[in-house]
N, C-alpha and C positions, 0 to 999 in steps of 0.2 A: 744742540740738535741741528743735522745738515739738512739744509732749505734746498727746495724742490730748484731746480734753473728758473723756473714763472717767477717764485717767491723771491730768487736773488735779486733777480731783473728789479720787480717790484723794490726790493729795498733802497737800489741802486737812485732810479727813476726817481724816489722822493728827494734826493737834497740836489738833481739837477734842476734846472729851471726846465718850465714846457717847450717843447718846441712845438713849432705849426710841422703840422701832417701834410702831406700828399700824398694822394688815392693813387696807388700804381694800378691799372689793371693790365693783368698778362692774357693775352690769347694762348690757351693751348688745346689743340684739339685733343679732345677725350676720347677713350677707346671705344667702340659700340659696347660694349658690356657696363660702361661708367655711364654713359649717355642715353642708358635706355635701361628705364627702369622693371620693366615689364622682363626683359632679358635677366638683369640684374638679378632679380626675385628665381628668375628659372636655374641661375647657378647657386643661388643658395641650395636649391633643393639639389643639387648635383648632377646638374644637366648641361650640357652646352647648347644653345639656340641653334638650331638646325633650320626649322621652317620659315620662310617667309608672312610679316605680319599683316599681309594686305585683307583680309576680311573686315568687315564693316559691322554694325550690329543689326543693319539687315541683313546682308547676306548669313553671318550666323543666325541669326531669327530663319532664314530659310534656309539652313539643314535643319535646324532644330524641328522643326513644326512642318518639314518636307516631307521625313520621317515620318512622325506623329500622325498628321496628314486626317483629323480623328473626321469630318465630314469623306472624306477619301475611305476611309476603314470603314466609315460605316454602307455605304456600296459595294464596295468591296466584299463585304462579308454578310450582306445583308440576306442569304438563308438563313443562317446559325443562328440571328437573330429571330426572325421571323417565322420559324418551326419552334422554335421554343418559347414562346411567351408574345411574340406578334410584336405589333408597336408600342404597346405597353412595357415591354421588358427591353425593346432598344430606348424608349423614349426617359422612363426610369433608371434605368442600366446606364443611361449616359451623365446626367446629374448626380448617380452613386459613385461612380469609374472617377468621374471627372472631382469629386469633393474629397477622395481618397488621392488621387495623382495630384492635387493641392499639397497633401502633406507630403508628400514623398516629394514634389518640386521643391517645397520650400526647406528638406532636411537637405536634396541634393546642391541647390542653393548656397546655403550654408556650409558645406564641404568644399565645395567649387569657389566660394569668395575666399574659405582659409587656404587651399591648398589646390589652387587654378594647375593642374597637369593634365596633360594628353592621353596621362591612363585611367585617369578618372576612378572608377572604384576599386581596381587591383591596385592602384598606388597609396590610394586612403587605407586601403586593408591595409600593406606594409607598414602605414604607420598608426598606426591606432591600435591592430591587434594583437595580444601578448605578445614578447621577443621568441618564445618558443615556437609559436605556431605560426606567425607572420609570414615566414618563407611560404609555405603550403598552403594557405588559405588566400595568398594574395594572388599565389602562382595557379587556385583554381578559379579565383574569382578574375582571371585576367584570362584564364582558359574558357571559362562557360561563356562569360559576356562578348568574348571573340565569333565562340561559336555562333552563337543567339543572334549578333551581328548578321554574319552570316547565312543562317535559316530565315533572317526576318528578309533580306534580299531574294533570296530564292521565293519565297512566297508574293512579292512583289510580282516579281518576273511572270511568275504563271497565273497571277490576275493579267497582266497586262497581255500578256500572251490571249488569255481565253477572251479577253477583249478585243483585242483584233482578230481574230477567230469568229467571236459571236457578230461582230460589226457584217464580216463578210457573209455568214451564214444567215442574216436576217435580210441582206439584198438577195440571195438565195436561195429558196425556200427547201429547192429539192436536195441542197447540198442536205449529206451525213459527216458529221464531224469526226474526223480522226485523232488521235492522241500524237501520231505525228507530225500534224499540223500546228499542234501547240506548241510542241515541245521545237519547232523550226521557230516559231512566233517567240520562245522564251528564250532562246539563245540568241535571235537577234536584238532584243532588247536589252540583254546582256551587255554584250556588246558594244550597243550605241551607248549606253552609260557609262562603261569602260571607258569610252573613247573620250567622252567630255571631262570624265575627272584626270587626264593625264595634262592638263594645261592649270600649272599655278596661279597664273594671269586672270584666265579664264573662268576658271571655277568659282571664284565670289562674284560673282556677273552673274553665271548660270545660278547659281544659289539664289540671289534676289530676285531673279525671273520668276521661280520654282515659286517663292511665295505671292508674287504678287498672281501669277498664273492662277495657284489653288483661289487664291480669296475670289478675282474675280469670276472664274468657274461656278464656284461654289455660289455667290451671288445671283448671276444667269440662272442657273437651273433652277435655282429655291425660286426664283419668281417667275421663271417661262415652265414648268412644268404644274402648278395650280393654275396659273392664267390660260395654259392651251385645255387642261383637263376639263372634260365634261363632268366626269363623276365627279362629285363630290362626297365624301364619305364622311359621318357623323361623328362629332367630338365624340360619342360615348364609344366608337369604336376605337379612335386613336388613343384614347387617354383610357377605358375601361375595359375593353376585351380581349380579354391572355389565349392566346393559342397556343395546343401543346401538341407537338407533331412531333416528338422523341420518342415516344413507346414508353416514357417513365409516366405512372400511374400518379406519383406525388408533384404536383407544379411546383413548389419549390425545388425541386431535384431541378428537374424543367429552367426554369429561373437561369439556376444557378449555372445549369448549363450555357444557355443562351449567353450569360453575360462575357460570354466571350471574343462576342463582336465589339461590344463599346469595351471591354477591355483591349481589344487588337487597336484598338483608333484612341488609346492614349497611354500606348506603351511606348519605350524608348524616349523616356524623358531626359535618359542621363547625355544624348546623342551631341546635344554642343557642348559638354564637358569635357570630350575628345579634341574641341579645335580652340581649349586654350590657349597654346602654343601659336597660334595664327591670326591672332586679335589684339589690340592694346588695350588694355587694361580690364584683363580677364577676369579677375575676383569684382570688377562691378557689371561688364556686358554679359560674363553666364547666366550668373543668377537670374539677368533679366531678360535673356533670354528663354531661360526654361517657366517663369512664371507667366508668360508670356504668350506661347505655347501653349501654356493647362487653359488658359483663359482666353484666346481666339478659338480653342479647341472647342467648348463648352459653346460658347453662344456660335458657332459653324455649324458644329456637328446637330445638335438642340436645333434650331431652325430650320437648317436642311430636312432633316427627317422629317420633322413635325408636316412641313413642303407636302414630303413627296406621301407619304403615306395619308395624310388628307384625297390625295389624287388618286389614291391604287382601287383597282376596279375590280380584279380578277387576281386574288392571291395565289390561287390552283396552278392556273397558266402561269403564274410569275415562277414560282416555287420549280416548275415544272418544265421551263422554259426551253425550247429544241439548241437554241442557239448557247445555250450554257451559262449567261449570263442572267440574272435575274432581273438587274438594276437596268439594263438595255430593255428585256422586256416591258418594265414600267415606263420607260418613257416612250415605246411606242404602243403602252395602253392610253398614257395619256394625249399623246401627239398626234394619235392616230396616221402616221406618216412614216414610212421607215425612215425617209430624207431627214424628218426633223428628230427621230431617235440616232441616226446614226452621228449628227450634230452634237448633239447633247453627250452622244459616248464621247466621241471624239475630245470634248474638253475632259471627261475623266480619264483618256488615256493620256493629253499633256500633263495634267496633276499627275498621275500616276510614271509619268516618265522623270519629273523632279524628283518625288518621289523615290523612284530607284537611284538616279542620279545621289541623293541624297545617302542613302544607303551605303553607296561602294566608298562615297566620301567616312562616312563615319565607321566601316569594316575594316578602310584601307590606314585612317590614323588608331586604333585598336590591336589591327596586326604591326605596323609600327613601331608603336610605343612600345607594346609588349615584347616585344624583339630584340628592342632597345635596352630591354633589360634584361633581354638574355630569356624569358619566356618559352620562344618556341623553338625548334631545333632548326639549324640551318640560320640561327638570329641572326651571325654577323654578315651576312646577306640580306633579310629582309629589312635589317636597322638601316638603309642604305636610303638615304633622298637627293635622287636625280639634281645633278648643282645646275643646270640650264631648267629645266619645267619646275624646280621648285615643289615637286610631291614626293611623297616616297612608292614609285611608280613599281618598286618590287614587290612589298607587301601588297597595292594596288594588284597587281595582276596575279599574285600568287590567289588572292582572297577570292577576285572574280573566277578562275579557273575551279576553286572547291563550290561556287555558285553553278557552274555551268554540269561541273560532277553531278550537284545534286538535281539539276535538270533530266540529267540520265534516267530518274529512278522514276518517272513518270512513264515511259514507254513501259516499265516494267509494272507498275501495279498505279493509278492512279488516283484510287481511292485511298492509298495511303500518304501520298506524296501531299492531297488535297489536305491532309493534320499537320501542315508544314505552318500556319500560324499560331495551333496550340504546342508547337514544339519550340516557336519561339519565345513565345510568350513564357513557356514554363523555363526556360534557359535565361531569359531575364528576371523570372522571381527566383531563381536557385543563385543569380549571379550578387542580387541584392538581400537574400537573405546569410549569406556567405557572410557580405557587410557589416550587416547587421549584426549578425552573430559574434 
């Protein structure tokens, strides 16, 4: 039997005497793909490292939860809640949303630590589902969740828009608010967000800004808006009395309705599974990133509310509000001061500016990645990352341009343009039930 070359050596070695060793060690500089393990992993998967990895696991914790943003969502959308079911149905609704986005964190979790990619669930579909249908199911689940991407930014835009709108129109009293005043207010917010995600450098900066901005905001108000309010309103209204302003007869209809504000403020959980690509050692900082997220969201969102709706005075007026904002209303029920309501917006338009900021970031690596694989037509242009800024600044602006499109659709019907959060939200359960399926 012929001996392996180990085993000759070995034979050899026994009838000579020991010899003394010496340690050579060789300097040789290794190639980035040897020397980085994080890279390493991404050619397995058949990619080559394109982005730079300068994020940090806060600045991913702020796209993650910039998005999410679930104390932010719930001002933001605080009619839907509050015509359907009052405080009780945000105040419940956000403990049900918030115990349900647990499990979906911790399944998204679990996929992001096996298979950390930039395309997040059109990439998990290619490998996970049947060889027959995997083309098609990956290419819609990397289609819808682009889009979804997309509509959840636009919806951004025209809170922030009707927010500097209602800001001006409560220093105003005799202003009449026009639709082309928002829609000026929603493309320059565009815009200014556009413009912060085209620096590589820059953007994990603006990202940990985003978050610490929300917490602190969100802190301020939950204790300046009980402390200036005079009303005080009884537990058994916050915690026991369901309001049904839908015109459905059955409150659970109602309910279920409503729960579409605390489900807006903890959608988009998958949002840092897009910047694995830009972080070192993605399959441990996603995961903790997104559990992270479900759980500043829950006690944010849960204390703010519980805040403000102790303090509301006049739901009629709020609901009703000239200036179009509800959430500005309340705080100049409780502040009694436009000065100090316009204060207090003013911190929901910087959260809400991260926010967007956060958005074009997690639109513009989605249209990327997806491009990158050939996804969307015109790919081998959008797959393109600017080698000085360090983003891929094509898909970036192609995405914000289909955002500024659907700005258009405001001057034209605005009551429809206003279901641009239930369209995203249904674009993200059709993106993960794809997944799932």
């Amino acid at each position: 039997m012929s001996l392996s070359p180990r085993e000759s050596r070995s034979s050899e070695d026994k009838s000579k005497p020991p010899e003394k060793i010496h340690s050579i060690v060789t300097r040789v500089a290794p190639t980035d793909t040897e020397s980085d393990v994080d890279a390493r992993k991404l050619v397995e998967m058949g990619y080559q490292p394109q982005l730079r990895r300068n994020f940090s696991i806060w600045s991913i914790l702020g796209v993650g939860f910039s998005v999410t943003n679930s104390w932010w969502g719930i001002s933001a959308g605080l009619v839907a809640g509050v015509n359907s079911g009052g405080p009780v149905l945000v105040i419940y609704g956000i403990i049900l949303i918030a115990t349900i986005s647990t499990g979906v964190g911790i399944s998204l979790a679990e996929l992001a630590s096996a298979m950390p990619n930039s395309g997040g669930q059109y990439y998990w579909t290619a490998q996970l589902a049947p060889r027959k249908c995997a083309p098609i199911l990956s290419f819609l689940t990397g289609a819808v969740g682009w889009a979804g991407a997309v509509f959840t930014s636009a919806s951004v835009c025209l809170s922030l828009g009707s927010s500097l709108v209602g800001m001006y129109a409560l220093g105003h009293p005799d202003m009449i608010i026009q639709p082309w005043m928002v829609f000026v207010a929603y493309q320059l917010v565009n815009v200014f967000a556009f413009i912060l995600n085209c620096s590589g450098r820059l953007l994990p900066k603006v990202s940990a800004a985003s978050l610490y901005i929300s917490l602190i905001s969100c802190f301020v108000i939950t204790i300046a808006v009980p402390a200036a309010s005079r009303t005080k309103q009884s537990a058994k209204f916050v915690f026991a009395t369901f309001v049904n302003e839908t015109g459905w007869e059955n409150n659970v209809i109602a309910f279920i309705v409503g729960l579409i504000n605390p489900n807006w403020s903890f959608a988009c959980l998958d949002v840092a599974t897009h910047m694995a690509e830009e972080i070192h050692q993605p399959e441990r900082m996603i995961p903790l990133s997104i559990l992270a997220t479900v759980g500043i969201g829950l006690v944010s969102s849960l204390g703010y509310s519980i805040a403000v709706f102790f303090s509301m005075s006049d739901l009629e007026k709020i609901t009703g509000t000239p200036t179009g904002v509800p959430i500005l209303e309340l705080y100049h029920q409780a502040t009694r001061s436009v000065a100090g309501a316009i204060i207090l917006q003013v911190l929901i338009v910087l959260t809400g500016l991260g926010c967007l900021t956060a958005c074009h970031t997690w639109q513009a690596r989605l249209a990327w990645s997806f491009a990158r694989d050939r996804g969307m037509p015109g790919s081998r242009y959008w797959s393109v990352v600017h080698p000085k800024l360090g983003v891929p600044l094509n898909a970036h602006a192609m995405s914000c341009i289909w955002v500024a499109v659907l700005g258009c659709l405001y001057i034209a019907s605005s009551t429809a343009f206003n279901r641009l959060p239930l369209s995203a939200g249904s674009l993200h359960s059709s993106a993960w039930a794809l997944l799932a399926g």
